[in-house]
N, C-alpha and C positions, 0 to 999 in steps of 0.2 A: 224588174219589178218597179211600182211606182209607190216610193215613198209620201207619206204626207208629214209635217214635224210643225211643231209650237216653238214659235220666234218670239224672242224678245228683243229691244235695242233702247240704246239711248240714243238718237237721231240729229244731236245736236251738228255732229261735226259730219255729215251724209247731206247731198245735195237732196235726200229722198230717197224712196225706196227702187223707183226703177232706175236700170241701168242707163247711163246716161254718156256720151262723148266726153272727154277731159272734167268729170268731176267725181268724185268718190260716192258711192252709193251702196245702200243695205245689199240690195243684189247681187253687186260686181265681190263684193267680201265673202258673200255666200257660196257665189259659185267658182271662185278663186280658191277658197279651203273646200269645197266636195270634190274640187280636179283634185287638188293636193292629196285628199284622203281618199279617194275612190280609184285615183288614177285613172279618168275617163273625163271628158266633157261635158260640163254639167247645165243642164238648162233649167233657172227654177222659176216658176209662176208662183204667185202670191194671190192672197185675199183681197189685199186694198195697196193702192199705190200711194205709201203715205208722202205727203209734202216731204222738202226740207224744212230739217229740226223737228220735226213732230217725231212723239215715241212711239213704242212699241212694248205691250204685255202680252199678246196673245195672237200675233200676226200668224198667221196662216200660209205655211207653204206646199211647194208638190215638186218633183222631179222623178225622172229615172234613170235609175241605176243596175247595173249589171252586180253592185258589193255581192258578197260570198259568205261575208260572215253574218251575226247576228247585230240585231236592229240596237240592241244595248252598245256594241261596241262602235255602230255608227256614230251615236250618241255621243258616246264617251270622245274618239277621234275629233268628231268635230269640235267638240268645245276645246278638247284640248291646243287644240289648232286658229280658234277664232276670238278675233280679239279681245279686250274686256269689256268693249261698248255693245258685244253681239253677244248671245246664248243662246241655244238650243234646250227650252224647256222638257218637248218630248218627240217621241219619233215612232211610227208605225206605220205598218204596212196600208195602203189605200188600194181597193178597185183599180182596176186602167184605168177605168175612165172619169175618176175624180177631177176637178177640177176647183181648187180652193177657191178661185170668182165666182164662177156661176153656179157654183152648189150651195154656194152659200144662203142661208134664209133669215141671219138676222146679223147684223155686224152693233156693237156697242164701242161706242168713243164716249171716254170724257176727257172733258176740257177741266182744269185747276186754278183758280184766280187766287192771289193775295191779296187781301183785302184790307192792307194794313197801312197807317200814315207811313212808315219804313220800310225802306223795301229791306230782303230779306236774303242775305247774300247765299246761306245754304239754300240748295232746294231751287236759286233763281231760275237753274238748265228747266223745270218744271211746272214752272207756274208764270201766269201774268200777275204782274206786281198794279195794285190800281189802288191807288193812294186816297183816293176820296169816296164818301157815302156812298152803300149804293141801297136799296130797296130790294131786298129779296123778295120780299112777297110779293111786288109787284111783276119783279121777273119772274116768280115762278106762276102768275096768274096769265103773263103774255107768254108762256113756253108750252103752255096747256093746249093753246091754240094750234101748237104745232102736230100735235097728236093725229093720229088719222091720212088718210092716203088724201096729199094734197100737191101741187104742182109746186113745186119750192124751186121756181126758175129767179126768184126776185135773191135767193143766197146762193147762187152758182150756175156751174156748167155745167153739161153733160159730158164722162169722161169720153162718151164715143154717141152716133148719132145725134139724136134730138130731143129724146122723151127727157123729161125734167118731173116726171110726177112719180114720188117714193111715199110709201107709207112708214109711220114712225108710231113705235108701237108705245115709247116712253119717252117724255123730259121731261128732266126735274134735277131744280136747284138742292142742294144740301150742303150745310155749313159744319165743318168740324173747327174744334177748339185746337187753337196754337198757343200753346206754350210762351208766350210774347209778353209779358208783361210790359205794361210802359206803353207799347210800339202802335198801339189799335186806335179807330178813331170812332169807335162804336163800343166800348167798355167790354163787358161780357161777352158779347155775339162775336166780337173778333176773330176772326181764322179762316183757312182753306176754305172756298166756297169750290163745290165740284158742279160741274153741271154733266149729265149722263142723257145721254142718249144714244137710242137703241132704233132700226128701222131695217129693211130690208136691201135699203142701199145706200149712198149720198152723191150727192154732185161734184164736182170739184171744189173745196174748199167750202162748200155747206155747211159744217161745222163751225167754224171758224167765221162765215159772216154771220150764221145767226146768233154765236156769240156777241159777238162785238156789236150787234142790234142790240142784244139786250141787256145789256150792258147801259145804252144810249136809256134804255128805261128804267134802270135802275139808278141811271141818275138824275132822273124826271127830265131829260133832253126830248122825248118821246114815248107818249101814252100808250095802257095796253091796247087801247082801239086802235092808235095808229101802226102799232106792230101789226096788228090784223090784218089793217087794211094795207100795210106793206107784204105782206103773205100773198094777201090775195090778190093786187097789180104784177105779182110774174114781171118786175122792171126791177131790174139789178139797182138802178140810181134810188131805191127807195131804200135801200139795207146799206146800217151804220156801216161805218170802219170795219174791213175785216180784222178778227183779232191774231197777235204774233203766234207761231207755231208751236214756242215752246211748252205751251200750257196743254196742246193735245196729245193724248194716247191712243190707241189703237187698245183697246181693253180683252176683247172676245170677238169670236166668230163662231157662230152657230151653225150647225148644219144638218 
């Protein structure tokens, strides 16, 4: 039967999610405990093949298996077998012919910034620490723009072929309060800035540059026109710094 299950991780110490030659990976652990637990050779495919150090809340996988007993005790076997940086949220029976890539119709990643003059030693595996002002509202006025089926060949690659045009059905900046006294360099507003976005697919590393573009605008380095106008030139040299891994999640997969 082909299973499907709800993955979590913490990505820090994973080359990434696919299996890779001499480096440790989300995959190579996964299907190292379904041989152990299954006793069979386990092939698993995923939703999204996330970077190194980037996490995971709601990754998405699929394999098959010949198991005997019930889907609960797959469950239970695996976590008890996988290590503390991996979880097995849930697990059910899927069609043959599921396939967690290409069935997918809507993936959500947020990205986590610190937004504080200190950085923040709990919490650091999950966020990007950015020490100086930024302008929300002008990021969230240049993240609007991202909305809609556009060619976003200017923040990434294609993981295969050539097409580079996805539709993004949401971004949007949101600020929670941290408990920091002292530590902020904006008074009240201080705290976790999340940034979510939700589309039908990404490029390689899309997240992560259009981060770190807007970013560049939130600290008046570059206007919301010229984010636009870097959108719409499709030229990688137009998008800021990409930003570090550890501030993105893998949140949902829709299907």
């Amino acid at each position: 039967m082909r299973v499907r299950a709800t993955v979590s991780y913490d990505g820090t110490d994973y080359s990434g999610f696919q299996r890779q030659l001499n480096a440790a990976t989300v995959q190579e652990v996964l299907e190292a405990v379904l041989a152990q637990v299954t006793q069979d050779p386990i092939t698993v495919v995923a939703a999204g093949r996330t970077d190194a150090g980037v996490h995971a809340l709601g990754q998405v996988i699929a394999f098959d298996t010949g198991w005997r007993h019930g889907l609960d005790d797959l469950e239970r076997a695996f976590n008890a077998v996988l290590p503390p940086d991996v979880a097995v949220r849930a697990v059910a029976e899927a069609g043959a012919s599921f396939h967690p890539r290409y069935d997918a119709r809507v993936r959500h990643y947020r990205y986590t910034v610190m937004n504080a003059a200190v950085r923040a030693p709990i919490g650091r595996r999950y966020h990007l620490h950015v020490p100086y002002p930024l302008d929300t509202h002008r990021m969230q006025e240049a993240a609007r723009h991202l909305v809609g089926e556009h060619d976003f060949a200017t923040f990434g690659q294609p993981p295969g072929g050539e097409e580079t045009r996805r539709h993004v059905y949401r971004a949007t900046w949101s600020r929670e309060t941290c408990p920091r006294a002292g530590l902020g360099i904006n008074g009240d507003e201080d705290g976790l800035l999340a940034f979510d976005i939700e589309a039908n697919g990404f490029l390689y590393r899309m997240v992560r540059s259009i981060v770190g573009t807007l970013l560049d605008v939130g600290q008046g380095r570059m206007s919301v026109s010229e984010f636009e106008e870097a959108l719409a030139s499709c030229e990688r040299s137009c998008a800021g710094k990409t930003a570090e891994p550890q501030g993105l999640c893998l949140m949902r997969v829709d299907y």
